[in-house]
N, C-alpha and C positions, 0 to 999 in steps of 0.2 A: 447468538453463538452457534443454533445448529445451523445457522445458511453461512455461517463461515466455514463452520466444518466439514459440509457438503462439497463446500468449493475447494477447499484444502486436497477433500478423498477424490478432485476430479470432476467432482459435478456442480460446474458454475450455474449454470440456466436454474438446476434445480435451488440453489446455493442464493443465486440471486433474489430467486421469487419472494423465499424466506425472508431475505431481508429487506426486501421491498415492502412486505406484506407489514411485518416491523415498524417499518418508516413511517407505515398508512397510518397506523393506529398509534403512533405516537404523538403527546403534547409536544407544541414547539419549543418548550424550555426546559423538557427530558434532559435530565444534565450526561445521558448516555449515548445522545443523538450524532455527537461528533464519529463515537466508533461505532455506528450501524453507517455514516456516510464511508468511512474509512473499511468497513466489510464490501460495501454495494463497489467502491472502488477499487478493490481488490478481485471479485466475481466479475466485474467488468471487464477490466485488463485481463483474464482469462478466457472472457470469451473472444478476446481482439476486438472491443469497442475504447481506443485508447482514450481516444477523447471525453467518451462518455468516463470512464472512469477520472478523468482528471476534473471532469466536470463535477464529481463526488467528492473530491480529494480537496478539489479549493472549496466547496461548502463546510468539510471539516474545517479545513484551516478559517473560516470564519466564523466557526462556533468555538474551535479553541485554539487560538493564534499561535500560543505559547507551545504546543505538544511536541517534541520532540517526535514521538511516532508519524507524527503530519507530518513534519517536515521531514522525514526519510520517505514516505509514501509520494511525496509530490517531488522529489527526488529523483526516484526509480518511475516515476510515470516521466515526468519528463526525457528522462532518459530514453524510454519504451517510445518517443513520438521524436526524440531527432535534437530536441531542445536543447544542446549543452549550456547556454548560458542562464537558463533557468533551472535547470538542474543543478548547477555547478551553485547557485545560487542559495537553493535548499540543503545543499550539502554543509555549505560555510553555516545557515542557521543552526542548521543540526549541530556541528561541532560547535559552535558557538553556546548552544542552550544545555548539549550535554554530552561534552564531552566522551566522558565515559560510555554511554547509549553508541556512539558513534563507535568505539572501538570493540564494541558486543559485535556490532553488524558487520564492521570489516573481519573479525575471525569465528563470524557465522560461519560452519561446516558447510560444502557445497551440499544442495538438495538431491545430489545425484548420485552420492554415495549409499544413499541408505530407501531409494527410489521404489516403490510400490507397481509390480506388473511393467515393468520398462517405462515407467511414467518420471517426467522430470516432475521439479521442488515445483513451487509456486512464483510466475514471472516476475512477480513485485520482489521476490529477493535476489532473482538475477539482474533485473533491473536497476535493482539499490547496490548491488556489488559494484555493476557497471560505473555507476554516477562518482559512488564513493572513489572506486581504485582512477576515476579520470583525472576529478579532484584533488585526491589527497596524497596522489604517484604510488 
């Protein structure tokens, strides 16, 4: 939680170590391992390592296929690297797995309203805005 928080207030590198550091010391059947992959690929995508963070983002989704949160984070990565058709792809799971999740995220408030020291939101929600509004019109 604090190396997501770090990376929320702005500070990926520092954001990221934490949750690396996390990862180290964690058993491989941590049933919380999925969202320290889905923190590292969020701290990722902040520092502009897209791939690296998508590369976090499909380890979640193979630890929990099912997560609706995966499936918008692989969503907005995809989007963040050009990918529409795999994008567009995790959008249709999302709305397929939960509905409702889906329509939280599209009248998520922009991160830019309410911005810290002239700092935009977090690119994983401009991202996810992106995928969703391509998808869903």
């Amino acid at each position: 939680q604090i190396g997501n928080i770090l990376t929320r207030m702005g500070q990926p590198q520092n954001g990221l170590e934490q949750i690396l550091q996390t990862i180290r010391v964690a058993t491989p059947n941590d049933p919380t391992i999925g969202i320290w992959y889905l923190f590292a690929a969020e701290a990722e995508l902040e520092l502009g390592h897209d791939r690296a963070a998508l590369d976090w983002a499909l380890r979640a989704n193979a630890v929990t296929p099912g997560s609706p949160l995966v499936q918008a984070w692989l969503a907005s990565i995809y989007t963040a690297i050009g990918d529409k058709p795999n994008a567009a792809k995790y959008v249709a799971a999302l709305t397929k797995i939960a509905p409702d999740r889906t329509r939280l995220f599209m009248n998520r408030p922009s991160e830019n309203t309410n911005n810290v020291a002239g700092r935009r939101g977090p690119r994983i929600f401009d991202g996810l805005r992106l995928a969703l509004g391509a998808s869903l019109g």
